[in-house]
NUTORLUM-122349 format. One record per residue: x, z, y of N, C-alpha, C, O, CB in turn; residue in three letters. Coordinates in pm, whole numbers, plus 50000, padded with zeros to 5 digits. Glycine has a CB too. Layout:
BEGIN
XZYXZYXZYXZYXZYAla/...
//
This chain:
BEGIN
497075894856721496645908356682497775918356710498885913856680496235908856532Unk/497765930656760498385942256833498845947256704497915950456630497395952756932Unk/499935948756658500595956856567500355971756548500145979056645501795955456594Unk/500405976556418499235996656413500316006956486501526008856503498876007156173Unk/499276010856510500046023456576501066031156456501226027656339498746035856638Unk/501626041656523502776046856427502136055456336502566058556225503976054756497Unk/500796060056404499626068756299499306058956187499526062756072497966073356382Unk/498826047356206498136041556129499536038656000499526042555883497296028356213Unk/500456031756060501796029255953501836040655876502096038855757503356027556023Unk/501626052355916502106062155841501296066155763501636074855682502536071155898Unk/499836060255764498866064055673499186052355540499016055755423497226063255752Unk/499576040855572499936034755501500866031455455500666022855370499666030055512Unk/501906034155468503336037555402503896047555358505056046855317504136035455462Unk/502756066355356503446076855301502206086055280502426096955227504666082755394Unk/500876082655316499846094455276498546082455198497516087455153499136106055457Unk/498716068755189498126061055100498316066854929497456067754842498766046655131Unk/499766070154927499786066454738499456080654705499096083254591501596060154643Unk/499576091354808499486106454792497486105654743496866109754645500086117054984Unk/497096098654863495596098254877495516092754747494476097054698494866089555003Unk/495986086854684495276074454604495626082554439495076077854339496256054654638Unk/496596095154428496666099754347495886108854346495776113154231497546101154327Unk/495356113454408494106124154431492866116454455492086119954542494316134554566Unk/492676106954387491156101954473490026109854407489036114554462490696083354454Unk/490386110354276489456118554213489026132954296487826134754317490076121354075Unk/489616139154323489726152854387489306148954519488166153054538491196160254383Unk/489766142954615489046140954702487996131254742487716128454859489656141254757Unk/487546127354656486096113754656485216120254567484056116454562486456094854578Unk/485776133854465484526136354359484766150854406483976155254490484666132054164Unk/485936160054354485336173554388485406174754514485956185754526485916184954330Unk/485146169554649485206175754778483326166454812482786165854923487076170054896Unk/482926162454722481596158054725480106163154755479116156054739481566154854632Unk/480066177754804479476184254782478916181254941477726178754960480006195754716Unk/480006181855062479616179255163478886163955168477686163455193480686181855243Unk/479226158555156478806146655200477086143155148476056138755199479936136155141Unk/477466147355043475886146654916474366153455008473216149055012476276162354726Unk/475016166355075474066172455107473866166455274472756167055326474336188055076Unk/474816161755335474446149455422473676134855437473216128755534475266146855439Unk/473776131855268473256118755286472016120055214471376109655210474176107055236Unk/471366132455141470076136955089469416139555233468286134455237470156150954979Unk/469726145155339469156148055423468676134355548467716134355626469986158955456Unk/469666124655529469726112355654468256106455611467916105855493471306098055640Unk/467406102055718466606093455737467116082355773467396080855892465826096955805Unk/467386070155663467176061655650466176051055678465186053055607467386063755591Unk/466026039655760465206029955748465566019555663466746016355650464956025755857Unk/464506013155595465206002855500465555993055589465005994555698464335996755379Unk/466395982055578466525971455644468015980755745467905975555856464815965455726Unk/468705986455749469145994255869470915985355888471565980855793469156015355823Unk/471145985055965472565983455936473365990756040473205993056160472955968655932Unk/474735994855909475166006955945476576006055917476816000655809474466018055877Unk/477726010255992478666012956006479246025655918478906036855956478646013056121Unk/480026024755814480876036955788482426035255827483146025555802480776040555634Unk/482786048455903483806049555982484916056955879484766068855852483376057356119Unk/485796050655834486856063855770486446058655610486616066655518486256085455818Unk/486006047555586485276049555465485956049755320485426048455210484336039655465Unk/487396051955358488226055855204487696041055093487476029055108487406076255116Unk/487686049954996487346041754857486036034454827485756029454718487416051054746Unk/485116034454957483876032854950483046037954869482326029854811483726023654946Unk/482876050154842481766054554777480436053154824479416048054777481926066054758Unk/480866062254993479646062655063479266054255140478176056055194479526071255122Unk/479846045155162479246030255199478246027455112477036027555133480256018055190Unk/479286023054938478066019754868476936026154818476256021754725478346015354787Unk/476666039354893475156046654841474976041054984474306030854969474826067054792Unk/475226042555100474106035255214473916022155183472796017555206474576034955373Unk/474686015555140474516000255099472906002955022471885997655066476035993354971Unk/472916010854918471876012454854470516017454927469416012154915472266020154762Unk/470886031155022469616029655092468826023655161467596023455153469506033755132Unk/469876015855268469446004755334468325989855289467545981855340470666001155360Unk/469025994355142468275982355077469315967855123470325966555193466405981555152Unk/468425958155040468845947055057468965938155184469915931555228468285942454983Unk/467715939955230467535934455372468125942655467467735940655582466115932755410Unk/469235954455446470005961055571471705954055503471905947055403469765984155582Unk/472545958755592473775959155573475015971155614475055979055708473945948555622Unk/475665969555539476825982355567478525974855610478975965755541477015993355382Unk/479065978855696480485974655698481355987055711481465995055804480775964455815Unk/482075986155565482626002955577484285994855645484895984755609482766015855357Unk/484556004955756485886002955805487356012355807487446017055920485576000855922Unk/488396016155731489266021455757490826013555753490956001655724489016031255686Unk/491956022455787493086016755873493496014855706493886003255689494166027756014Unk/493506019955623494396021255464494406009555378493846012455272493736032655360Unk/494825997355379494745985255297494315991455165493305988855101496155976455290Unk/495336000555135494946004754940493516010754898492926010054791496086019054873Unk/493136017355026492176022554974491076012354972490156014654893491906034055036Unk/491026002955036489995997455060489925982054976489095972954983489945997455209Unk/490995983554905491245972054777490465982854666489405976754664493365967254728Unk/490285992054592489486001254557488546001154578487796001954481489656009454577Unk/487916000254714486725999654774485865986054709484815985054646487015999054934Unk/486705978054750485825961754707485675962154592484545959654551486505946854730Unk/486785965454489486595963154386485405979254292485045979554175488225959354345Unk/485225985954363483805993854342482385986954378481315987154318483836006854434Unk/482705981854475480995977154512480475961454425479315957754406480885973154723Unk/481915953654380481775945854311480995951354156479935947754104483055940454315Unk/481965960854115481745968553945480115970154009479195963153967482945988853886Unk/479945981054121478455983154180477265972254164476105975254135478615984954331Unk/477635961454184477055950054183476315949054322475195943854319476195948854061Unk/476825953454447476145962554564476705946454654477885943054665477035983754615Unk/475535938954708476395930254809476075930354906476525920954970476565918654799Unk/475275938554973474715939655111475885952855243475685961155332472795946855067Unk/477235945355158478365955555228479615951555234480085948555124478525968355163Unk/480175950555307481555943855318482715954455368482355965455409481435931155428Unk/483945951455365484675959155431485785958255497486255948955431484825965355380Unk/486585960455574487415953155680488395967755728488045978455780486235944855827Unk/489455963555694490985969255736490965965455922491005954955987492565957955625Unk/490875983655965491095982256126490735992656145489885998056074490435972256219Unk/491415999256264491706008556339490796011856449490886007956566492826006256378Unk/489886019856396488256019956484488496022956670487796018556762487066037256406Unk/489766032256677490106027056801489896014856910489476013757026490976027156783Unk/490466005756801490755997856855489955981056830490205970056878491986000456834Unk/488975985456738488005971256697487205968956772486455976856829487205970656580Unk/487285955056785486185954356929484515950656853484165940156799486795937257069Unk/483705963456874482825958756815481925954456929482265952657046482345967356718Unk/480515952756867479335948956962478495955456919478675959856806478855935656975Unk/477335958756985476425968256949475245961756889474305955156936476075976557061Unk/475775967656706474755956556593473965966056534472745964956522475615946756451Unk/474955980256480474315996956400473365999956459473185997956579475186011556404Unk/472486006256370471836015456384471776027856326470796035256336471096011756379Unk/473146031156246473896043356211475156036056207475446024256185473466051956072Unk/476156051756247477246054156226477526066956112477086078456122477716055456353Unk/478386061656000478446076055921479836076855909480636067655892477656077355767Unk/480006087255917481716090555881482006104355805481746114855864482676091856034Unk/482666104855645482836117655584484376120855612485356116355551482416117355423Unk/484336129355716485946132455723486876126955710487876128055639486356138855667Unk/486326116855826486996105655921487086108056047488256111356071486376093655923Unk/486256108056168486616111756265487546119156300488136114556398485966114356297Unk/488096132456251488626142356281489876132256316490336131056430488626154556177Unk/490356125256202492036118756204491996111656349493036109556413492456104656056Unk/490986109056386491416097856516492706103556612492676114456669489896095756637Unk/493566096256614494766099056699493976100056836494826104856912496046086556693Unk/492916098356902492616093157015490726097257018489806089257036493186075557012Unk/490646110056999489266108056972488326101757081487566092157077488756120556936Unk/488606109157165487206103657292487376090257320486386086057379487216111357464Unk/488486079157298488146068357275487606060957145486756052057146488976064457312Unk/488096065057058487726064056944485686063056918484886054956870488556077156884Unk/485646076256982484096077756967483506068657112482366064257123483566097056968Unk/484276067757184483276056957308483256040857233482366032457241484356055057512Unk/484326040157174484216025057078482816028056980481776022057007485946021956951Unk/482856038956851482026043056815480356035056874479646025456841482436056156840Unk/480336046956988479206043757092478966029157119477816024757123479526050157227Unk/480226020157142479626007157185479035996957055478245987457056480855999457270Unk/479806003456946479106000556809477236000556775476495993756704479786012556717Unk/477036011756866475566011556803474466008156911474616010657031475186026456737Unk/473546003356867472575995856918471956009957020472396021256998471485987856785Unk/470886007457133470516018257193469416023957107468596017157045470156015557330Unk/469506038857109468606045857039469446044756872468686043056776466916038157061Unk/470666045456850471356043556738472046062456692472126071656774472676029556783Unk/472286062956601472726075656536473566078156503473936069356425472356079156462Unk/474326086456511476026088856452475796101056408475646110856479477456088956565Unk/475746100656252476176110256237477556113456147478006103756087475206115056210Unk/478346128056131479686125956086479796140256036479116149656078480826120756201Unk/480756140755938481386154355883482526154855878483316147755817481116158255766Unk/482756167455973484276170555982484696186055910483746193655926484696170556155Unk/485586191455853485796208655828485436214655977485516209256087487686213955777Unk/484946230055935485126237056047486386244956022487176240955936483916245256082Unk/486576253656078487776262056086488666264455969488176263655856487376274256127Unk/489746266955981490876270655841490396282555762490046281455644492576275555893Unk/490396295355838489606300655811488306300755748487866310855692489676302655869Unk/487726290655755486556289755659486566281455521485696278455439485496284355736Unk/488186278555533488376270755427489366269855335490166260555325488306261755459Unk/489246285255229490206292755215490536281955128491616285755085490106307455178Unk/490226267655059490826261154979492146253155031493036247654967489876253854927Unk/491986254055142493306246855257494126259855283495276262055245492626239255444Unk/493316267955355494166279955397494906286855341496026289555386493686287555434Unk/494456290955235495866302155124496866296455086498026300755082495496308154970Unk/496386284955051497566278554979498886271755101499806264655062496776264654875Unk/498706275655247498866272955367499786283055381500906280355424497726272255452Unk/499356299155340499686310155397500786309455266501916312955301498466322855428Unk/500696306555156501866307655085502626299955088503736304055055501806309054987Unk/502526285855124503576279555148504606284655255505836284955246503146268055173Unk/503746288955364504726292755458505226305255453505806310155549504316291255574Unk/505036311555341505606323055366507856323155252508596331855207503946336655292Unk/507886311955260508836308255169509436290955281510486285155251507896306154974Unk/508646286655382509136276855446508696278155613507906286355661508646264155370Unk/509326269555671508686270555853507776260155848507856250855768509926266956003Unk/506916261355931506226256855987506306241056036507116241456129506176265056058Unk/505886227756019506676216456092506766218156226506046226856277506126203256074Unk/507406212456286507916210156376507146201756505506116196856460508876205456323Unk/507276199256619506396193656711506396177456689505376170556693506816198156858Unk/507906171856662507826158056574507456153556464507396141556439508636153956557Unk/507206161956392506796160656240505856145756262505156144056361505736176856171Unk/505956137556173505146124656132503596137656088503706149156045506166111855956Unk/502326129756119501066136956074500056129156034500186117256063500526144956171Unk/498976132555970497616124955976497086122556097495966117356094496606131355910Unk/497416124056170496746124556364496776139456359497566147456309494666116856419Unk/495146141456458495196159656474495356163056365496436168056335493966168656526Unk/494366161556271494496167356190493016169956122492036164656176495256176756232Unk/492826179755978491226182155953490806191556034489676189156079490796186655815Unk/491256200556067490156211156157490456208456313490436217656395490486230256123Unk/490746194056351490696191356510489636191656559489616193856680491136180056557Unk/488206189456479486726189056543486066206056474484956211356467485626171256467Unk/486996208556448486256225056395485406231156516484396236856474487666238956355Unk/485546231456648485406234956729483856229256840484026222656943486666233556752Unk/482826232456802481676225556806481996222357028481956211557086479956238256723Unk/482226234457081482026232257260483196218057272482746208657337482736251057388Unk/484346216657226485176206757223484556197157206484466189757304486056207357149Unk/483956193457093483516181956976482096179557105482156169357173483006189856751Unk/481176187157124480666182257261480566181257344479496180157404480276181657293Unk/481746181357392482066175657554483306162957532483646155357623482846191457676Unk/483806162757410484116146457359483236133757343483396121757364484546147057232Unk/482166142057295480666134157217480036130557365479736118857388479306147357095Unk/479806141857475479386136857580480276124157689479786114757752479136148857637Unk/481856129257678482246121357752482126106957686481916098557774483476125657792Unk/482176101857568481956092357517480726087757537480536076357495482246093457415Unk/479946092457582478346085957627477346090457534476286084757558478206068457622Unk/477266098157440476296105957328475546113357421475876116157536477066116457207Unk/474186117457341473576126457372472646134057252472756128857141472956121657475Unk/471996142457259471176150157128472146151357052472216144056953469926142757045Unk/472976159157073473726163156989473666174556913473296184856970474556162857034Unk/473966175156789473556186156693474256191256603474506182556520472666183456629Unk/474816203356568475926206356475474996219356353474486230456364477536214056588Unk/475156212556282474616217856117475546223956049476606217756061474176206356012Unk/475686236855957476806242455897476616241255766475506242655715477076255555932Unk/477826238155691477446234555520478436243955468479616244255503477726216355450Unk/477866251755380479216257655279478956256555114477906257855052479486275955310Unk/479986254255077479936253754947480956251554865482086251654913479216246754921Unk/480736249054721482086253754644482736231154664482116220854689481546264154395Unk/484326234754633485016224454603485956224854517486596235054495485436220154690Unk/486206208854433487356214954303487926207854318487726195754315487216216854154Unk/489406217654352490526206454378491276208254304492406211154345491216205154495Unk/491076207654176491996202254043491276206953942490446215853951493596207654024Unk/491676199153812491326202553696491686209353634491086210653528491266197053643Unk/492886217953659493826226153615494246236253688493806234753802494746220353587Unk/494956247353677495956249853759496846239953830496856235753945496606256853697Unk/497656237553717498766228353768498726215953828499646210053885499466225853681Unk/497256211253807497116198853914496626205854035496846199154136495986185953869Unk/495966218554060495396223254158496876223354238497056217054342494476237054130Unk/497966232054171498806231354246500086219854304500896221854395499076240054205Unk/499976210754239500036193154250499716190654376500356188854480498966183854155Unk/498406190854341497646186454500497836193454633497896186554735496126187854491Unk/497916205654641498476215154780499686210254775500006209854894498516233054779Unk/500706205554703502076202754793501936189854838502656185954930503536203754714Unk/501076182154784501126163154839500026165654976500126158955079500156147154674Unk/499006175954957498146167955066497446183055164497566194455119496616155654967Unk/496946180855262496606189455325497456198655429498346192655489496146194455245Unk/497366206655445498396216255549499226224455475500316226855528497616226955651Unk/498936231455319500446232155260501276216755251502416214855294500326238855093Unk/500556208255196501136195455191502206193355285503366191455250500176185955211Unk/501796193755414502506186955558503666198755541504776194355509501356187255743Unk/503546212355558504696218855549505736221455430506776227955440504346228655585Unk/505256215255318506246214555220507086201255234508266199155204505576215755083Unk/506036192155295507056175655323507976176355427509006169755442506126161255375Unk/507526184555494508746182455658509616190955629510466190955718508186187255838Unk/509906199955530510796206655473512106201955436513246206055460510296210655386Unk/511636192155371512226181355245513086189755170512626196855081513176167055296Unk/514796189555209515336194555090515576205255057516406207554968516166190955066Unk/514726217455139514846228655136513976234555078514076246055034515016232255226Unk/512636224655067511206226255007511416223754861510866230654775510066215555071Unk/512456210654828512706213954708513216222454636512706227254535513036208654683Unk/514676225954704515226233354641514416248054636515106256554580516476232754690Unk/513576251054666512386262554660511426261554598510556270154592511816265554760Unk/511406247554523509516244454486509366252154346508246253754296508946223354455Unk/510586256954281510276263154177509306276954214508226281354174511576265754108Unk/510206280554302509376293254335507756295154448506996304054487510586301654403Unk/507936280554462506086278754556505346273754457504126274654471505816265854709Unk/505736269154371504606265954269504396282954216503306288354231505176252654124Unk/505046287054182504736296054066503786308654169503036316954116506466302453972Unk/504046307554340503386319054393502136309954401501096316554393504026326854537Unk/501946295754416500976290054427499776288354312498586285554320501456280454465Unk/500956292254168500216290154051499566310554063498356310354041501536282853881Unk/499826318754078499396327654097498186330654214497336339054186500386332654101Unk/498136324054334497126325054457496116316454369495136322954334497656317854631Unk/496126305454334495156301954280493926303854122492766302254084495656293954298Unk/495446308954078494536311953941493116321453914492546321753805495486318453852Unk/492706328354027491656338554015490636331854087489776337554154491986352954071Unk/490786314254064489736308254134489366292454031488996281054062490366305554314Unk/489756301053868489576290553771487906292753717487386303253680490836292253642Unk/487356280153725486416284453667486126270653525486216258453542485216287653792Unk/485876276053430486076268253329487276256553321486906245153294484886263053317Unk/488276258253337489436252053362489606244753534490536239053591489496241153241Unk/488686247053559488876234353696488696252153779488106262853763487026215153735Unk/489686245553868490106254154023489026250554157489116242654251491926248054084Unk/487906261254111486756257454215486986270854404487576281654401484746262154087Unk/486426265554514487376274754572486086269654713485226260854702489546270654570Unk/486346278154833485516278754870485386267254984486486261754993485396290654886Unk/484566262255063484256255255162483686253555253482526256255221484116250555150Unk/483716248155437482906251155511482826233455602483896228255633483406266455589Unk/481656227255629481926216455707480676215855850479566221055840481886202655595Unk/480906212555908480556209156026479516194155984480256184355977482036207356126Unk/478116190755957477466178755953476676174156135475496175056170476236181355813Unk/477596170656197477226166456351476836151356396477446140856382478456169756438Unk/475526154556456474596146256506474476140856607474166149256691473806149656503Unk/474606124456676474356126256829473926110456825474326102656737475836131956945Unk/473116107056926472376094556926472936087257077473566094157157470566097756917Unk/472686075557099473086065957191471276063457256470346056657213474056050657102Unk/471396071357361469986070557414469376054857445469986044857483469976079157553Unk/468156056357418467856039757487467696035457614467326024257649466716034257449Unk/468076047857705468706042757889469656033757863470276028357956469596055858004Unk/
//
């Protein structure tokens, strides 16, 4: 077996325990997208289906559930921790028509078994997308479905963005070496990009749906502002900082505890959101 790329190490040796302290925040209040994705999927019972990116398995185990018994789910991501979480949810679930497996969708050699692909803001990270998604493609059976949610623009997502614009207005910017999540979340923001990736990968019927809605990323202020320095794009520019970010964090929290506070609503920091829900099938030519 081929040793992980330097993306993948780095998801698991420095944005695992960050992820894993926020799971709540990002598996429950960033839930809004995904919910209104998987109310909408036509499901066949019996289906079996691939989740790509699948974190803590939540949303595995609701397709596990739609699918029914007689389908199956194999949720796959690169993060050992998260996906020790994962098992041990679908177990508590009592859900066994789903398994899950540590690997780098790049690079897994699948065979074409799916008849969905789902991914909640997963794709975007692929270090390598248009291969990434031609593996994808060889994943699903002909006449098979992918569908996926990625953010659209920063701009549309003032819960990333402000807290972006204040960090940097007190630090620089990282750097072209900076260690990263891959591209990044708004690498598929860009629908003409995202399909002419989707095409070169062999997709077709492709379809891009717009979702907006509220997200809560903390229960507090002070966890709201917790979470912008560990994760996201203030995150990345307060870490590549390091000791300059510290010696400043007194004063980015407190502009951070101010940008956010006029976005408390009953104690929890609700704030706005925009995602991209994109569609594309593996024709049966």
């Amino acid at each position: 077996m081929s040793s992980p790329s330097d993306y993948v190490a780095f998801w698991n040796d420095t944005l695992a325990d960050k992820f894993n302290r926020y799971q709540h925040i990002l598996m429950n209040g960033l839930s809004y997208h995904s919910r209104v994705a998987l109310e909408e999927l036509e499901l066949s019972p019996g289906s079996r289906i691939l989740d790509v990116g699948c974190g803590w398995g939540d949303t595995a185990i609701q397709l596990a559930r739609m699918t029914g018994p007689e389908g199956e789910v194999l949720g796959i991501d690169c993060v050992d921790a998260f996906l020790e979480d994962a098992r041990r949810r679908a177990e508590q679930a009592g859900v066994r028509n789903l398994r899950f497996e540590a690997a780098d969708v790049e690079r897994y050699a699948f065979a074409a078994h799916f008849d969905l692909c789902f991914s909640r803001f997963g794709m975007m990270f692929f270090e390598h997308p248009v291969p990434a998604m031609r593996n994808v493609f060889q994943a699903l059976k002909p006449g098979g479905e992918l569908v996926f949610i990625v953010w659209r623009d920063i701009a549309d997502n003032p819960w990333l963005g402000l807290p972006k614009e204040v960090v940097l207005d007190f630090l620089p910017p990282p750097g072209d070496n900076a260690r990263s999540c891959g591209p990044g979340p708004f690498s598929m923001a860009d629908p003409d990009t995202v399909r002419q990736q989707l095409e070169i990968a062999g997709f077709t019927d492709i379809g891009f749906g717009r979702n907006d809605g509220p997200v809560e990323v903390g229960d507090s202020v002070e966890e709201a502002v917790r979470f912008q320095l560990a994760l996201g794009p203030a995150g990345e520019v307060f870490r590549e900082a390091g000791e300059e970010a510290e010696r400043q964090r007194p004063d980015i929290e407190a502009a951070l505890r101010k940008a956010l506070t006029p976005f408390e609503q009953g104690g929890r920091i609700v704030m706005g959101s925009s995602s991209w829900t994109i569609v594309a099938r593996k024709s049966h030519g």
